[in-house]
N, C-alpha and C positions, 0 to 999 in steps of 0.2 A: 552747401556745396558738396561735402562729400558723401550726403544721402543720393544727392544728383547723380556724382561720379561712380556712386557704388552701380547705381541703378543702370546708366551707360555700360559700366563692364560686365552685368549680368546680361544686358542685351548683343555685346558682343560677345559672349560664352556660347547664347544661344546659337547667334548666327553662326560661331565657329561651330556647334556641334551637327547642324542641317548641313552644314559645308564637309565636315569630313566625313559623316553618313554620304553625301553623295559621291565625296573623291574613293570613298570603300566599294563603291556599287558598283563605280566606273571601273574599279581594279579586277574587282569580283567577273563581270562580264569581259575583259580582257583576257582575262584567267581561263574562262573557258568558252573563249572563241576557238584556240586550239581544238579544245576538244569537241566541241562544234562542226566543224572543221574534219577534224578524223573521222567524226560518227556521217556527217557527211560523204565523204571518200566511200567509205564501206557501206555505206547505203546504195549507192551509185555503185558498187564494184557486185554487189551483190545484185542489183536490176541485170546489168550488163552479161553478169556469169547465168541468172534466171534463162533470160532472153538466146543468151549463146545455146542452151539446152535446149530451145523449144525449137531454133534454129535447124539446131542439128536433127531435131528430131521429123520436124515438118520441111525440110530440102526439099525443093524440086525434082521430082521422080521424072525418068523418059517414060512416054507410052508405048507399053507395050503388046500386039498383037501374037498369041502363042497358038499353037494348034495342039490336039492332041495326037500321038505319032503310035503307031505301035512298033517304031525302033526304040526310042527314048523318049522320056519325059522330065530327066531331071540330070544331075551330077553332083558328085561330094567331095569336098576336095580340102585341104591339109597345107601345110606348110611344103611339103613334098613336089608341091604343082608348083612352087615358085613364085615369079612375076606372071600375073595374067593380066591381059588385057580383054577388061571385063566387057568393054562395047565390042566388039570382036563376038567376046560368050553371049552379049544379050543378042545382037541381030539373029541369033540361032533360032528362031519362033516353036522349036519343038522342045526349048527349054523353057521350064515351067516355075520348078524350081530346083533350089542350091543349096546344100548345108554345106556349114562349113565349121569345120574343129575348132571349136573353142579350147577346151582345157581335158586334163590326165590325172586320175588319182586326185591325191590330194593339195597340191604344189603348182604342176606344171601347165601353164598357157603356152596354146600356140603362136609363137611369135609373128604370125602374118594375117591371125584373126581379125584383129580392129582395123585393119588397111582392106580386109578382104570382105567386109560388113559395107562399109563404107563406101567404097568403090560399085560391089556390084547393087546393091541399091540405089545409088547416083543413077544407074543404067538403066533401072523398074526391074529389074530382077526380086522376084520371092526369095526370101531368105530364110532360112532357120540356123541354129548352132548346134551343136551337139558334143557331150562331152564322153571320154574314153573312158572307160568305168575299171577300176584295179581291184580285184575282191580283197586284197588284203588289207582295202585299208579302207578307213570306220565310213560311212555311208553320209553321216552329218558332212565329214570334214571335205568329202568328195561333192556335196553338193554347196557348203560353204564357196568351192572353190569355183563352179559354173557359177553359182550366182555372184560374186563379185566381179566376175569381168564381163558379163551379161546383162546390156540394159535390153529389158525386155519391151521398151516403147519404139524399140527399133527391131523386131522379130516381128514375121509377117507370118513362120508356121511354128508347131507347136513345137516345143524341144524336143531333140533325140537322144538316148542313151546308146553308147556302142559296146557290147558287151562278146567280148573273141575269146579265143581260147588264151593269146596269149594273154598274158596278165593274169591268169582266172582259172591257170591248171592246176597249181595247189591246194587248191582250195575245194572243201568236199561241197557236193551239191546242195546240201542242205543251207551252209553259210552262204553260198554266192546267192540263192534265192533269197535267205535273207534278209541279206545287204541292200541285195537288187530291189527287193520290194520297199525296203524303208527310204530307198532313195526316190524310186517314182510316187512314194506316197510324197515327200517334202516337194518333187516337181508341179505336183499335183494345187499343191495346197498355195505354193507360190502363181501360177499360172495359170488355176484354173481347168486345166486339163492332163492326163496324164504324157508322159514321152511318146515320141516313137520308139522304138525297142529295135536297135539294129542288130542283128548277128548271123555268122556263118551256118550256113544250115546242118550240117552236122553235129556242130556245136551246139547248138538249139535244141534240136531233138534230143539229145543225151542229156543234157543239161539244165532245159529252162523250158520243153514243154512234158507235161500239158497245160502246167498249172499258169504260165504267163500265156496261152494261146487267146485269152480274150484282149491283149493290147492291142494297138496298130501294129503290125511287125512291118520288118525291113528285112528279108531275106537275102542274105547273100550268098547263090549257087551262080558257077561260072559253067558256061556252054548254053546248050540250044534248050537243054529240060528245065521247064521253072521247077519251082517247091513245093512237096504233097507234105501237108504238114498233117499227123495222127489226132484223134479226136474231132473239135471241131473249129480247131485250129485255121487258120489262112492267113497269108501272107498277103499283105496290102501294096508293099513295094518292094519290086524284084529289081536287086543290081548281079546284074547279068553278065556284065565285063570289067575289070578292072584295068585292061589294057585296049584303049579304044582313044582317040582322036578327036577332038574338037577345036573347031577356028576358037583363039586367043590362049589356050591352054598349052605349051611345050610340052612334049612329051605323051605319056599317056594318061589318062583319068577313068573316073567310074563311072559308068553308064545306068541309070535306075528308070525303071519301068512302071507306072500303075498296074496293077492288076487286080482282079475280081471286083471289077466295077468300082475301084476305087477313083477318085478325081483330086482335084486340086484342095476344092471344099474341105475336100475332110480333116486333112493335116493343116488347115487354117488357123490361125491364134481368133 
């Protein structure tokens, strides 16, 4: 009898031992249902934020029909412009395209750039950005700063650089070339193409030709004379007014021109 009962309580030892291996397993997969559960969430949170980007980046465009004008062909425009109503600027068919001020030096965004990306591409407007270039300060930290507020899957023409006296008069000729060149080398290397090169014409000549005259330039001379640039230098896009008039824009804005056979093409991403 107590070989028998030995032998009973060894087979319920067993059963208890398959019993609490399975009540362990049950605990063990409760245990990380939670985290089941969260990895789920962020799986799903991350499809949703994928898909919101692809969204944003593929919107429905209006179609747009544009001529070329030999008044205008483009405008650029700033926080300075305000509120625009961009379908207003798109029925305009002799605008082609728009930059508009991304960022300053090394810090400073324009507070109406992502509203103003967004808006006139909803409308099939061409878009580019362009950033205000300060010589005094380091060339990386200047293009640090376009590129981060700059998704480039939503740019239709190549970047601009704006490079004026102001910002840029301290500064000897030698450094602002410098700078300026290690900054369109990193636009280059990012983008695939170098900037456009915008500046006053004065300031250009004294300044930044002859040696930059092989980039796209963007001359800025106001009145009826375009720009004789020395060497063999030319000027791609002439902004010709800075006080001029268009449906959707208050106030006034800059007026740009193609010239020397320049087209849309060219300034394309």
């Amino acid at each position: 009898m107590a070989k028998k009962y030995r032998r009973k309580s060894r087979k319920k030892k067993n059963k208890g031992l398959f019993y609490c291996i399975k009540r362990r397993y049950i605990k063990f997969l409760h245990r990380i249902r939670p985290l089941s559960i969260c990895t789920l969430c962020v799986t799903i949170f991350c499809a949703i934020w994928h898909l919101y980007n692809n969204i944003k980046i593929a919107y429905p465009q209006k179609e747009r029909t544009t001529i070329f004008s030999d008044d205008y062909n483009g405008i650029d425009v700033s926080k300075y412009q305000g509120k625009i109503d961009w379908e207003k600027v798109a029925s305009d068919p002799k605008i082609q395209f728009v930059y508009i001020k991304a960022t300053e030096g090394a810090r400073q965004v324009d507070n109406k750039y992502h509203d103003y990306v967004d808006d006139a591409r909803k409308e099939g407007l061409k878009i580019g950005s362009y950033h205000y270039f300060i010589g005094r300060k380091p060339a990386k930290d200047q293009f640090r700063n376009f590129k981060k507020h700059i998704d480039k899957h939503t740019q239709d023409l190549i970047p601009m650089v704006d490079v004026e006296e102001a910002g840029n008069s301290s500064i000897s000729r030698d450094e602002l070339q410098r700078k300026l060149n290690e900054f369109m080398q990193l636009v280059k290397s990012e983008y695939g193409k170098y900037p456009l090169l915008y500046s006053q014409y004065g300031f250009y000549k004294e300044k930044l030709s002859p040696e930059f005259d092989k980039y796209f330039l963007f001359i800025a001379r106001y009145g009826k004379n375009p720009p004789t640039l020395n060497s063999f230098g030319r000027h791609n896009i002439w902004q010709y007014t800075e006080k001029d008039e268009i449906h959707g824009v208050k106030g006034y804005v800059d007026l740009d021109r193609f010239c020397n056979g320049t087209t849309l093409s060219d300034i394309e991403l």
